[in-house]
C-alpha positions as CSV (number, residue, x, y, z in Angstrom):
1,X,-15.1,86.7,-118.6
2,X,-16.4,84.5,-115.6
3,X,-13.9,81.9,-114.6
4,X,-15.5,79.0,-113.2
5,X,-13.5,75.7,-111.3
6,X,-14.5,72.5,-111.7
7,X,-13.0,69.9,-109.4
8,X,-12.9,66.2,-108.7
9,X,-11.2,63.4,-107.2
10,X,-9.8,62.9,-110.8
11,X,-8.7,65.1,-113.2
12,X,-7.4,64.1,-116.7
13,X,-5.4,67.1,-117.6
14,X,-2.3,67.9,-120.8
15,X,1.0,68.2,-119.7
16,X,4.3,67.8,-122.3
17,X,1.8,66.0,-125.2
18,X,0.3,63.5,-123.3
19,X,-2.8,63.1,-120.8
20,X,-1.7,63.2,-117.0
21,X,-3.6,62.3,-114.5
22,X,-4.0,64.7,-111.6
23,X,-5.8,63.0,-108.1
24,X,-7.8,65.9,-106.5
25,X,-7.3,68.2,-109.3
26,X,-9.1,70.9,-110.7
27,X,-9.8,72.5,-115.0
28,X,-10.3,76.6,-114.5
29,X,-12.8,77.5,-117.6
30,X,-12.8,80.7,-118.9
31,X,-15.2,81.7,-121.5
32,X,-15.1,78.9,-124.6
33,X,-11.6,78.1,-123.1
34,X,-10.0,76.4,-120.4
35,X,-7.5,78.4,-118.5
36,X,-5.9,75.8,-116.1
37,X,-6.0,72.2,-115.7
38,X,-4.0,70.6,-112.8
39,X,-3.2,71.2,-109.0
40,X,-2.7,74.9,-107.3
41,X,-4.4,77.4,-109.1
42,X,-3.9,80.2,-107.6
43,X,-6.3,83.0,-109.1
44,X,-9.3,84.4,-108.2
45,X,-12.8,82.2,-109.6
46,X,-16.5,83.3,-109.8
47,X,-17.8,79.8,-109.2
48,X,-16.4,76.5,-108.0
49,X,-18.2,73.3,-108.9
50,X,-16.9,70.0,-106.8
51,X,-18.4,66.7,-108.6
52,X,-16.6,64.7,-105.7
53,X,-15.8,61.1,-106.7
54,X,-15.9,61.1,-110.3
55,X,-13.3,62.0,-113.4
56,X,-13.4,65.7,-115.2
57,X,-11.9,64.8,-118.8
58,X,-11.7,66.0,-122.5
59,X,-14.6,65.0,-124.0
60,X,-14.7,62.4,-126.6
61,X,-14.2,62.7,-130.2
62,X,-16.7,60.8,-132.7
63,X,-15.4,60.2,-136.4
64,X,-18.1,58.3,-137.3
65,X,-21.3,59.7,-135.0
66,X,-24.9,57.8,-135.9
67,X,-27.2,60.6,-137.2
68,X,-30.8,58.3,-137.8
69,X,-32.1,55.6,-136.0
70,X,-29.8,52.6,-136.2
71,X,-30.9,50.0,-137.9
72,X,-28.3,47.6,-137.2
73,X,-30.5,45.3,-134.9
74,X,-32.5,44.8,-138.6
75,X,-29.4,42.7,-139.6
76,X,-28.4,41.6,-136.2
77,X,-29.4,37.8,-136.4
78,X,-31.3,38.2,-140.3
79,X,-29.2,36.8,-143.1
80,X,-28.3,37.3,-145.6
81,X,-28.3,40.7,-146.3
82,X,-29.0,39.9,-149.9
83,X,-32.5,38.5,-148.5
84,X,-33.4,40.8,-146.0
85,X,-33.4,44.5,-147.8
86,X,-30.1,45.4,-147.0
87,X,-29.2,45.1,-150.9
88,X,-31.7,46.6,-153.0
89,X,-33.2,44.5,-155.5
90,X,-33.1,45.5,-159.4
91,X,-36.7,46.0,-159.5
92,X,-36.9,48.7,-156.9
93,X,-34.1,50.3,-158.4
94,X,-36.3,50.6,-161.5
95,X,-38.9,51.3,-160.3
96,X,-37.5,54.4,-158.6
97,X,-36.0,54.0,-155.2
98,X,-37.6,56.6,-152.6
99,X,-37.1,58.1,-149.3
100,X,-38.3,56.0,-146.6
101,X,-38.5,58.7,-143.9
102,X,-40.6,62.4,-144.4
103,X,-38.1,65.6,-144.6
104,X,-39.4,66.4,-141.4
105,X,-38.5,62.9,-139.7
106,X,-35.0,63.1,-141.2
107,X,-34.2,66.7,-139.5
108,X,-35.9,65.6,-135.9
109,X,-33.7,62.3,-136.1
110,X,-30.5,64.8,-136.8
111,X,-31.6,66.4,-133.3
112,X,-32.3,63.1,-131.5
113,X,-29.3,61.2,-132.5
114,X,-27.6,64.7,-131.4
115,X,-29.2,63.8,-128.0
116,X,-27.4,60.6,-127.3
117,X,-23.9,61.9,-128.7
118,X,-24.1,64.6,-125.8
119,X,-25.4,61.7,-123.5
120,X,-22.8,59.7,-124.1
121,X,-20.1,62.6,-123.3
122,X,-19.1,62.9,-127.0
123,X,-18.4,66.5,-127.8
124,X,-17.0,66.9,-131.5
125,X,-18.9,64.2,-133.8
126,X,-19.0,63.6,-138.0
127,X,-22.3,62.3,-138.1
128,X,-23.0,59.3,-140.5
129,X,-26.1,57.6,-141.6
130,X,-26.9,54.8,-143.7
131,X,-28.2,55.2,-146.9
132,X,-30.0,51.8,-147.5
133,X,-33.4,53.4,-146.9
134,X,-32.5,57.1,-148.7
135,X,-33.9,57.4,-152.2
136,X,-30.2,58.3,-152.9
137,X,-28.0,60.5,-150.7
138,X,-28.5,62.8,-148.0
139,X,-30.4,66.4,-148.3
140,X,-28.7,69.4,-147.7
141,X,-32.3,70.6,-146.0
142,X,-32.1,67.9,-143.8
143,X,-28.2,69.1,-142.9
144,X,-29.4,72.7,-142.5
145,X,-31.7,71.5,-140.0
146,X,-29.0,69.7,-138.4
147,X,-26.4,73.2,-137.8
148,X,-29.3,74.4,-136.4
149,X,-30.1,71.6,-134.3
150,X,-26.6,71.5,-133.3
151,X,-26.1,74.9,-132.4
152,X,-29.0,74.7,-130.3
153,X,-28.1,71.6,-128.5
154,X,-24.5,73.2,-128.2
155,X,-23.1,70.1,-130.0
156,X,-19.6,70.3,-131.7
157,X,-20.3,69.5,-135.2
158,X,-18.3,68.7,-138.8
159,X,-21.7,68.1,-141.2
160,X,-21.7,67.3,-144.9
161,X,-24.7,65.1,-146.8
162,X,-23.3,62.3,-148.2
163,X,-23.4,61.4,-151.5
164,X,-22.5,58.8,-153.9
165,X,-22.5,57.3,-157.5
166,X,-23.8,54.1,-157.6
167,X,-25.2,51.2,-155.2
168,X,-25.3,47.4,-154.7
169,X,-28.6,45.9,-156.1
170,X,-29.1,42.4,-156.6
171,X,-31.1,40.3,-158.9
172,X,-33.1,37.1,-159.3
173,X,-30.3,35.1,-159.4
174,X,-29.3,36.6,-156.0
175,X,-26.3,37.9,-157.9
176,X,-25.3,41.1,-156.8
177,X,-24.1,44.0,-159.1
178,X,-23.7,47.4,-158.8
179,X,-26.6,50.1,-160.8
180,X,-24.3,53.9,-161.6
181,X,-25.8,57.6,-161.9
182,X,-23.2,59.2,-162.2
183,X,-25.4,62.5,-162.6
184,X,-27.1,61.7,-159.4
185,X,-23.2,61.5,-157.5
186,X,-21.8,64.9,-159.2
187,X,-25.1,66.8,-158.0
188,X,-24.7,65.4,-154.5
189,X,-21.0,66.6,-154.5
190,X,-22.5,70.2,-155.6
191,X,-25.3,70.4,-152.9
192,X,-21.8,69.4,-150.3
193,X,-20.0,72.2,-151.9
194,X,-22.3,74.5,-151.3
195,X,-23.4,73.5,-148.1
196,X,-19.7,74.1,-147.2
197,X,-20.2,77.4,-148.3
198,X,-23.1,78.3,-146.1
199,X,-22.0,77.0,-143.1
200,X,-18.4,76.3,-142.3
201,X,-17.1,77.6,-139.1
202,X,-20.9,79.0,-138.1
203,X,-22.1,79.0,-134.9
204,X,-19.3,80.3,-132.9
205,X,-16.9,77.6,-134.6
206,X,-19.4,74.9,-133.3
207,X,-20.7,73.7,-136.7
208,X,-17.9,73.2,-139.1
209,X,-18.0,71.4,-142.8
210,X,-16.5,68.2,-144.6
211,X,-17.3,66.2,-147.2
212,X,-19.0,62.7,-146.9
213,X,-18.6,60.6,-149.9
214,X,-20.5,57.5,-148.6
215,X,-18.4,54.3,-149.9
216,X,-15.6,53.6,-151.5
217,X,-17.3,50.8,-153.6
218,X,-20.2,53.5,-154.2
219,X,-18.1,55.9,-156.2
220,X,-16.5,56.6,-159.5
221,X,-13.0,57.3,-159.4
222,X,-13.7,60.5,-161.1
223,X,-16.0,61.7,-157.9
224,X,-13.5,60.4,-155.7
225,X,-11.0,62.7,-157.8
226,X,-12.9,65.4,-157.5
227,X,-13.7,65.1,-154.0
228,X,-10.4,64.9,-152.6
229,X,-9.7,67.6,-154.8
230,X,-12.2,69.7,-153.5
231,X,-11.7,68.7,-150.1
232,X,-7.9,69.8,-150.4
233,X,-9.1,73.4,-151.6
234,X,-12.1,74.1,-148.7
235,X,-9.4,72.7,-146.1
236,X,-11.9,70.8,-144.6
237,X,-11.9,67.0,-143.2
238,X,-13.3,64.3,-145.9
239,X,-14.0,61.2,-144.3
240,X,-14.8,57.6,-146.7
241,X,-15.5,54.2,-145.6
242,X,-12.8,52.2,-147.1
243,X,-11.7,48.9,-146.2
244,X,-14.5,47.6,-144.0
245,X,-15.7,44.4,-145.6
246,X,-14.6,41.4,-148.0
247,X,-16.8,42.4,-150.6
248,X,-16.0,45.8,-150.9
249,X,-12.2,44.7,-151.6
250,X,-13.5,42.4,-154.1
251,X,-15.7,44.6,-155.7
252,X,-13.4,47.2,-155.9
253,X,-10.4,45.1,-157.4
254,X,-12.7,43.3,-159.5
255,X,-13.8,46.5,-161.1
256,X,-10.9,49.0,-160.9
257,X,-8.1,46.3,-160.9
258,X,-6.5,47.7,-158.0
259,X,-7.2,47.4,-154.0
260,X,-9.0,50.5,-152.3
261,X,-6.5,52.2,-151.3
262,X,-4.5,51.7,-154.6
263,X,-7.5,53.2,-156.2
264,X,-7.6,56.2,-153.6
265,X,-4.3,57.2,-154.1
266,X,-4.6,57.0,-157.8
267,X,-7.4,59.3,-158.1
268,X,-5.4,61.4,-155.3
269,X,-8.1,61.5,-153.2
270,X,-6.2,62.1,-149.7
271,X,-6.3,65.7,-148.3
272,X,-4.7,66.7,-145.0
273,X,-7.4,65.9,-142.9
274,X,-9.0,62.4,-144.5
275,X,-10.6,59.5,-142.0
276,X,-11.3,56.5,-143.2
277,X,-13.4,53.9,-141.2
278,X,-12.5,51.2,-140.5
279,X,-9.4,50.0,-141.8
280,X,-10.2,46.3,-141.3
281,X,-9.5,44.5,-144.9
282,X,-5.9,45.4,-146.3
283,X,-3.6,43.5,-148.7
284,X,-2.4,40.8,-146.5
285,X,-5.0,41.5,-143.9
286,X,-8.2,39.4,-142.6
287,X,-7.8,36.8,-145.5
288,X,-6.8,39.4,-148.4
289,X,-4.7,37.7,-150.8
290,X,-4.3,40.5,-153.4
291,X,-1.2,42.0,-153.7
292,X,-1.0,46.1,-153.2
293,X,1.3,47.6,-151.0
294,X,-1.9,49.3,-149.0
295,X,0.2,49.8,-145.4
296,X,2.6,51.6,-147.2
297,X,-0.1,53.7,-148.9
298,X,-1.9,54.2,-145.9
299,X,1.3,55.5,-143.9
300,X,2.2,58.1,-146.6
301,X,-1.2,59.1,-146.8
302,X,-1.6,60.5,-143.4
303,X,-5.2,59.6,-143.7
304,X,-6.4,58.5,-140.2
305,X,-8.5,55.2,-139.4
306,X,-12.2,55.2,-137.6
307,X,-11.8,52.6,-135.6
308,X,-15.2,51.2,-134.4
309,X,-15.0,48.3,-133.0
310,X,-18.5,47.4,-131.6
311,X,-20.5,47.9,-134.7
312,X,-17.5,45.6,-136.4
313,X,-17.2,42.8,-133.6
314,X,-21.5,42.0,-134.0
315,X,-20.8,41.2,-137.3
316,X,-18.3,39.1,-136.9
317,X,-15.4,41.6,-137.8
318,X,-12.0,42.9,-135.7
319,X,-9.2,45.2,-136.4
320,X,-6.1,43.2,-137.7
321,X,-4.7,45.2,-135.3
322,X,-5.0,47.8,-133.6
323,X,-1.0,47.9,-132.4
324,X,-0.3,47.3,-135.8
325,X,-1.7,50.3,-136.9
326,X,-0.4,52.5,-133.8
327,X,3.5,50.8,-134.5
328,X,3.0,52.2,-138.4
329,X,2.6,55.4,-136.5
330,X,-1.0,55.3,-138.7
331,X,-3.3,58.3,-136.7
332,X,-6.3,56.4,-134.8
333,X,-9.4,58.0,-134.2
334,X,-12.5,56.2,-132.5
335,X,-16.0,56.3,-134.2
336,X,-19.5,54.6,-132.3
337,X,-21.6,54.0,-135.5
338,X,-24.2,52.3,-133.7
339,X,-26.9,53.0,-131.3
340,X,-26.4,54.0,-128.2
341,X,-23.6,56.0,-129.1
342,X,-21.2,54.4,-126.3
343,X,-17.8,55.2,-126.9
344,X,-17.1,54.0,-123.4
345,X,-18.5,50.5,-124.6
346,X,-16.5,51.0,-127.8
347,X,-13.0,51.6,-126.1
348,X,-13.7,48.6,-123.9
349,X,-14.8,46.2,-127.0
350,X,-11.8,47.6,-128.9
351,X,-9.3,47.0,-126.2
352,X,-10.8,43.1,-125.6
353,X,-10.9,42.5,-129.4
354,X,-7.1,43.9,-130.1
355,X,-6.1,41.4,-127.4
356,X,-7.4,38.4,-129.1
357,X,-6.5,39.4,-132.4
358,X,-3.1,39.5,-131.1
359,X,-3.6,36.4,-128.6
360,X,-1.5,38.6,-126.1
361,X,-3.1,40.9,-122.9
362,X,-0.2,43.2,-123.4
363,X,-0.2,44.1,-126.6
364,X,-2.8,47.3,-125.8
365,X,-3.6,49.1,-122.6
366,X,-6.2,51.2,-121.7
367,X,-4.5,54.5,-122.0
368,X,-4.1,53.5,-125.9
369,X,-7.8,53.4,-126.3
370,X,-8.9,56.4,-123.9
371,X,-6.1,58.1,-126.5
372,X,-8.0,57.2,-129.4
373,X,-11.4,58.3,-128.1
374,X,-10.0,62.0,-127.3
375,X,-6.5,63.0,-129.1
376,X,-6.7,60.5,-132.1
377,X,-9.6,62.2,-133.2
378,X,-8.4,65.9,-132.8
379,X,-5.2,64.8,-134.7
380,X,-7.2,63.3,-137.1
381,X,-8.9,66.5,-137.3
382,X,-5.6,68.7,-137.2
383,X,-7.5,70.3,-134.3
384,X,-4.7,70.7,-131.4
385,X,-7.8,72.6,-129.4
386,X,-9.7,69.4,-128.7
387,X,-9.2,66.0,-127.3
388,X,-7.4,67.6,-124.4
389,X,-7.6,69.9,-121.4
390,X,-4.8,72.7,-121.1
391,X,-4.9,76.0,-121.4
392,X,-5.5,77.7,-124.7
393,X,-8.1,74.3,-125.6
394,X,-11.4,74.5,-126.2
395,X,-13.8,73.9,-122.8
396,X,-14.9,70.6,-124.1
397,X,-15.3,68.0,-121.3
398,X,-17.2,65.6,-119.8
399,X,-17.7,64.5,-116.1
400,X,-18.1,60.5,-115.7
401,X,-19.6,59.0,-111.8
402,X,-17.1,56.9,-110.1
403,X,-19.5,56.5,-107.0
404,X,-21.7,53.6,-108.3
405,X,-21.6,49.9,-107.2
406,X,-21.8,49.4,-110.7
407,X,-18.4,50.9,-111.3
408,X,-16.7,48.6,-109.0
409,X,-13.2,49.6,-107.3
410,X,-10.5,51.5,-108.4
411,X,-6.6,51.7,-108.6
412,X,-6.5,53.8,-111.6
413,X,-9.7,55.8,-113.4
414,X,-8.9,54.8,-116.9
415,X,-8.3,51.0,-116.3
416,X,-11.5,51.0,-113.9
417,X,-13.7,52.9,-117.0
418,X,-12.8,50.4,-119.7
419,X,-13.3,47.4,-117.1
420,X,-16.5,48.3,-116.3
421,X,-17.6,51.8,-117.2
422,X,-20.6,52.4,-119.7
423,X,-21.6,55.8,-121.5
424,X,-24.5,55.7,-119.4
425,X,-22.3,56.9,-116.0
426,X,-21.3,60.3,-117.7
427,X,-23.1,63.2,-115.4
428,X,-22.1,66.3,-117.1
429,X,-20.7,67.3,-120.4
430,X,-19.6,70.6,-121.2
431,X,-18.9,72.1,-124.5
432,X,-17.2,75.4,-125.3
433,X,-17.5,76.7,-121.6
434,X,-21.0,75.8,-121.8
435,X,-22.8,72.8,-119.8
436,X,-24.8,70.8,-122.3
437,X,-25.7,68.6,-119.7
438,X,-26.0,68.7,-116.0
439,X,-26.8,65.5,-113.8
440,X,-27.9,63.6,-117.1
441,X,-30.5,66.1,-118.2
442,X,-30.1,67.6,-121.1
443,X,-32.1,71.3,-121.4
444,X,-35.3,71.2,-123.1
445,X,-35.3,67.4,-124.1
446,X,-37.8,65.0,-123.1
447,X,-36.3,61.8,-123.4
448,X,-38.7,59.5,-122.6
449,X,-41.0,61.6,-125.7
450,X,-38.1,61.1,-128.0
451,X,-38.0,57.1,-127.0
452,X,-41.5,56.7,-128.1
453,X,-41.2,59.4,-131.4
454,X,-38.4,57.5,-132.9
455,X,-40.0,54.4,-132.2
456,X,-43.1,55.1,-134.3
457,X,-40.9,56.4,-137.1
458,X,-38.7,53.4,-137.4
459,X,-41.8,51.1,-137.5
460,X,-43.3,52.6,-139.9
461,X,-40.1,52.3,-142.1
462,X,-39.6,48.8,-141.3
463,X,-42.9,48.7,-142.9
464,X,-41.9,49.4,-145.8
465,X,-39.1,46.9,-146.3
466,X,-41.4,43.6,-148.6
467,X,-41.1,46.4,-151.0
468,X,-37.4,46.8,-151.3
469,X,-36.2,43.3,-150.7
470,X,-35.7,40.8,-153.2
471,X,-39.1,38.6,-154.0
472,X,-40.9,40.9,-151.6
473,X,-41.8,38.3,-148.7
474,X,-44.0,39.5,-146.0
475,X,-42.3,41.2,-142.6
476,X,-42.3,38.5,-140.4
477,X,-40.4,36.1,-143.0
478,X,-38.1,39.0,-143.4
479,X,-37.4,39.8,-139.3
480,X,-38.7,36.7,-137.6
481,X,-39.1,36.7,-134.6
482,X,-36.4,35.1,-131.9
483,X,-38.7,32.6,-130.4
484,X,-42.1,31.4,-131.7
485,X,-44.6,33.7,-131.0
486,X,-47.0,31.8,-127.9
């Protein structure tokens, strides 16, 4: 197999279970592997590749990877959400609700979304999507599409459509409650199990398989049972977003009598490999006043958090804490959620908001973050291969620019990236011995094309929105504008 050296002033390398940081140093790939990662190699290569002043490093790990267009900027200033089509009102729910997107617009934004991940230097990703504009859950057509999409891209994958049993819907009163189909959540778990069967470890071992329940406040406990207990006899990751606002507590102790996590571990939903974004609202935590011992759940459950703290901190939100969590010795991956996939820009938001949650600039450094974003989620995934570069690991990696004005000056690469890097000064990302992406071109995309496609796809859904929000008011009461329109 051709070996091929890749050097650069920095090199973030594996030694002894940690990262180590090698100046001048240099990652040997051979094949899907990397040989060597360090100083003084000493056998023969076919190639040598020198990216001068810039950092060679595993490439980041995505537990919660946006897979549509993001429509967070819908609820960015436009309150309440109760208001503004973010809750569905009873009437569309009886009407039927229905898919807001083609099948064929759903699979291309797989691909697109697939795009940023890669341009972003994110090599392993668990896409997610939200389901306020699905007619229910996800399609496993639309997931077939997206192996393929992957594979062809070159994109580390774990894919499952998400599913669910119920959903928030709110009524005339503005009250909100909660509208069950159970049939509807059990048929969704089928079309994941069988999607697991088609495709788990395809592709070379590119495109694996987990399961994607969507919320914990949007399931019964018996799917949640058998989830986790399907999850546990696949072996493959299930990931659940648990614990990520006040009303989801609520509404979960208010109809289960018993917090989230109380109500996971009851229905013995953790497997090995369970993530759980984001781990914000716990018994004692953020204003919770119910009692439930849900740290000590948590710890015993070896389920790992997806910590995303961008898509958290515009609304408002921030991780009561992040050293809390790493002290409990709780596994913490990193997940972008959001458009543009940044998980440079999430490590940097994570690291200012764990700061002021604790009031103290030591409590965190950068090294805990730059952990998070390559070896939290590789544990998380029980995958010793990733999140790191030694020999024996997979050839996933990603080259990030140190020579811009932009990037300022530089006593150490990791401090300097979180201080002022941004996804948008990674070069190069390779991805099982394969470059994905060379000088910020990825092969065969058109990004500019893309730009304009998904533009034209999300307006046309945001079209759609007087229809699916509570006493259908026209667009422009529902988004207005900033400023007055002159």
């Amino acid at each position: 197999m051709k070996r091929t050296a890749l050097t650069a002033r920095w090199v973030v390398g594996h030694v002894d279970g940690s990262h180590r940081l090698f100046r001048n140093g240099t990652v040997v790939v051979e094949g899907t592997q990397v040989l060597f990662a360090g100083h003084g190699f000493d056998g023969e290569v076919a190639e040598t590749i020198d990216f001068g002043d810039a950092m060679i490093g595993p490439g980041f790990v995505d537990l919660d990877a946006l897979s549509d267009l993001d429509t967070t900027v819908l609820g960015y200033d436009n309150h309440p959400p109760e208001l503004k089509g973010r809750v569905w009102p009873q009437s569309y729910m009886q009407a039927g609700p229905r898919e807001m997107y083609t099948p064929e617009e759903l699979a291309w934004q797989k691909r697109y979304a697939f795009t940023r991940l890669i341009r972003n230097g994110i090599t392993t990703a668990l896409p997610i999507a939200s389901l306020f504009y699905r007619a229910w859950g996800e399609t496993a057509a639309e997931f077939d599409a997206a192996a393929d999409a992957a594979a062809d891209l070159g994109l580390r994958v774990y894919l499952g459509p998400a599913y669910r049993s119920g959903n928030l819907v709110v009524g005339t009163n503005r009250k909100i409650g909660f509208h069950y189909d159970d049939a509807r959540g059990f048929a969704g778990l089928d079309d994941a199990t069988r999607f697991i069967d088609r495709h788990e470890n395809t592709h070379g071992g590119l495109v694996r398989t987990m399961l994607a329940p969507d919320r914990i406040e949007t399931c019964t406990p018996e799917l949640l049972r058998r989830s986790g207990a399907l999850a546990r006899d696949c072996d493959v990751p299930i990931r659940l977003h648990c614990c990520q606002s006040r009303l989801e507590y609520d509404l979960v102790v208010q109809q289960h009598g018993k917090s989230p996590l109380e109500l996971l571990r009851d229905t013995e939903f953790f497997a090995p490999s369970t993530v759980l974004p984001h781990g914000l609202f716990l018994s004692g935590i953020n204003g919770i006043t119910h009692e439930a011992p849900d740290l000590d759940i948590l710890t015993a459950s070896g389920a790992a958090l997806a910590h995303c703290p961008l898509v958290m901190a515009r609304s408002g939100k921030v991780m009561q804490s992040f050293p809390r969590f790493r002290d409990l010795g709780v596994t913490i991956g990193m997940g972008t959620d959001t458009h543009p996939p940044d998980m440079i820009q999430n490590m940097a938001v994570g690291m200012m908001t764990a700061r002021i949650a604790e009031a103290d600039a030591t409590t965190v450094r950068a090294t805990d973050f730059y952990d998070a974003a390559t070896l939290g989620g590789a544990d998380a995934l029980k995958r010793p291969d990733l999140g790191r570069l030694a020999a024996g690991c997979a050839a996933d990696l990603n080259v990030i620019r140190f020579d811009t004005p932009e990037m300022g000056q530089v006593i150490d690469p990791i401090q300097t990236l979180l201080l002022n890097g941004s996804g948008r000064d990674v070069s190069d990302v390779m991805i099982a011995g394969r470059f994905v992406m060379r000088d910020g071109v990825i092969p065969g995309v058109d990004a500019a094309a893309d730009r304009e496609r998904a533009q034209a796809q999300f307006d046309r859904m945001v079209a759609q929105y007087p229809d699916r929000t509570l006493f259908h008011p026209p667009l422009e009461q529902i988004f207005p504008p900033s400023y007055l329109l002159g």
